[in-house]
C-alpha positions, 0 to 999 in steps of 0.5 A, a space after each residue: 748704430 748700424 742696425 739703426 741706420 740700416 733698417 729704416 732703408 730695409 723698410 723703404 727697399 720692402 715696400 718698393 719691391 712689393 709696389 713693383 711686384 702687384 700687377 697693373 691690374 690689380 690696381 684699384 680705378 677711379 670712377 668718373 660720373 661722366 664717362 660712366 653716363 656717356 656710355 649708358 647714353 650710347 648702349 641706351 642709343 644702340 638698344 633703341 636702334 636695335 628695336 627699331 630695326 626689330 619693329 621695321 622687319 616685323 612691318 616688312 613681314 606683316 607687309 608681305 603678309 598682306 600682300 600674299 592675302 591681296 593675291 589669293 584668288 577668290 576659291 568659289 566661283 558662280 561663272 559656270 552657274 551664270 553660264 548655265 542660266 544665260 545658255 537656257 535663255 538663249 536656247 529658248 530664243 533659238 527655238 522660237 517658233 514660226 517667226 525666228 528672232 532673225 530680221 531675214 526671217 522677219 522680212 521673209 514671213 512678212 513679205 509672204 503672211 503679212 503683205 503691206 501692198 494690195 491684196 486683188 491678185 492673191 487668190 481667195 484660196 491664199 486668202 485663208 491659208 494666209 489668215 490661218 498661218 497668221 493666228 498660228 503666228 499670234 499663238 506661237 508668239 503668246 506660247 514663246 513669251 509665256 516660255 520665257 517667263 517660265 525659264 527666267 522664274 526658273 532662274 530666280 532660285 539660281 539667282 537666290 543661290 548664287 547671291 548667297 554664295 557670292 556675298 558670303 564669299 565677299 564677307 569672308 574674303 582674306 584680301 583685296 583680290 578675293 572681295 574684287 573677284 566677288 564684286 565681279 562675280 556679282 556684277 556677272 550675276 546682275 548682268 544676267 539678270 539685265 539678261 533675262 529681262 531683256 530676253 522677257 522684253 523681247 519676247 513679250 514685245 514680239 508676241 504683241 508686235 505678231 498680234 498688231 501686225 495679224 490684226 492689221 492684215 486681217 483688217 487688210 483681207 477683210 477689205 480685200 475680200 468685201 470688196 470681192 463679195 460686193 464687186 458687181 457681176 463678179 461678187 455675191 448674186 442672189 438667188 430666188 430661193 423657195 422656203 416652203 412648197 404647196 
């Protein structure tokens, strides 16, 4: 009779001692759809800011890289070129002969060579020497357009050279600084283009402003010294002159 009464409250003590001796962790959790979604939700959330943050740096550096190429400079240059070309042009102005490009010489020339007022007190001996000086004038002005027409002929394949250089520098240009530096490096070449025409103009239009301007003294002297030849008692007098003698 005892053992029956106490064996039923040793079965009860065992199973109460081994509920109490499993840890808190080694039980079994349960699974709750909703919480479970709830997190999937927030780790997908903090993976597509970690990706947009990963694609903002990556813009920034492509941005700084862009910026880098728009600030490097253009590494050919055709200014000393330019230079050179414009110098010549300019050197043969300088040397322009008998009648300077210089409005103190022009009206000094003029004054003496291509006097606007009357001829009667000028000697028949300035006459001459005057007309003379005059066609050196006309020559020297044909000889110095003629020179420049060689020196801006001769530029043309420096031009050729330079527009090679330049266009193929703009093409292959890295940035926004490099093609500008080659848009204003070919502006340049055109400037000296615009240049060496004017400097043409000029000259071409000197050499036939001398020849206008010889034509029309000499058309000056030439009625000048008619009217010395015709002035009675002081022109031409005729003489009786004998051909043939018995």
């Amino acid at each position: 009779m005892t053992s029956r009464f106490f064996r039923p409250l040793l079965i009860g003590a065992s199973v109460l001692s081994l509920a109490i001796a499993v840890p808190a962790s080694a039980q079994l959790s349960v699974y709750d759809p909703t919480n479970y979604a709830q997190n999937v939700l927030q780790a997908a959330r903090a993976l597509q800011q970690i990706n947009n943050q990963i694609t903002s740096l990556q813009n920034q550096a492509q941005s700084l890289i862009n910026q880098a190429r728009n600030l490097t400079s253009l590494p050919t240059s055709a200014l000393s070129g330019i230079r050179q070309s414009i110098d010549r042009t300019r050197q043969l102005i300088g040397q322009a002969q008998q009648i300077a490009y210089n409005v103190q010489d022009i009206d000094r020339v003029f004054d003496a060579r291509y006097p606007a007022g009357s001829l009667t007190g000028t000697s028949s001996g300035a006459l001459v020497e005057n007309a003379e000086t005059r066609w050196h004038d006309a020559v020297a002005g044909f000889q110095d357009s003629l020179r420049t027409q060689a020196t801006i002929v001769t530029n043309l394949g420096d031009t050729r050279s330079q527009i090679d250089t330049l266009v193929t520098a703009s093409q292959d240009a890295t940035g926004a600084l490099q093609a500008a530096q080659a848009g204003n490096q070919l502006v340049a070449l055109q400037t000296r283009q615009l240049a060496d025409l004017t400097a043409l103009m000029a000259a071409q239009n000197r050499a036939a402003s001398i020849a206008a301007a010889r034509a029309a003294a000499d058309e000056a002297q030439g009625r000048e010294q008619t009217k010395r030849f015709l002035a009675p008692g002081r022109g031409y007098v005729a003489h009786d002159v004998t051909l043939f003698r018995d």
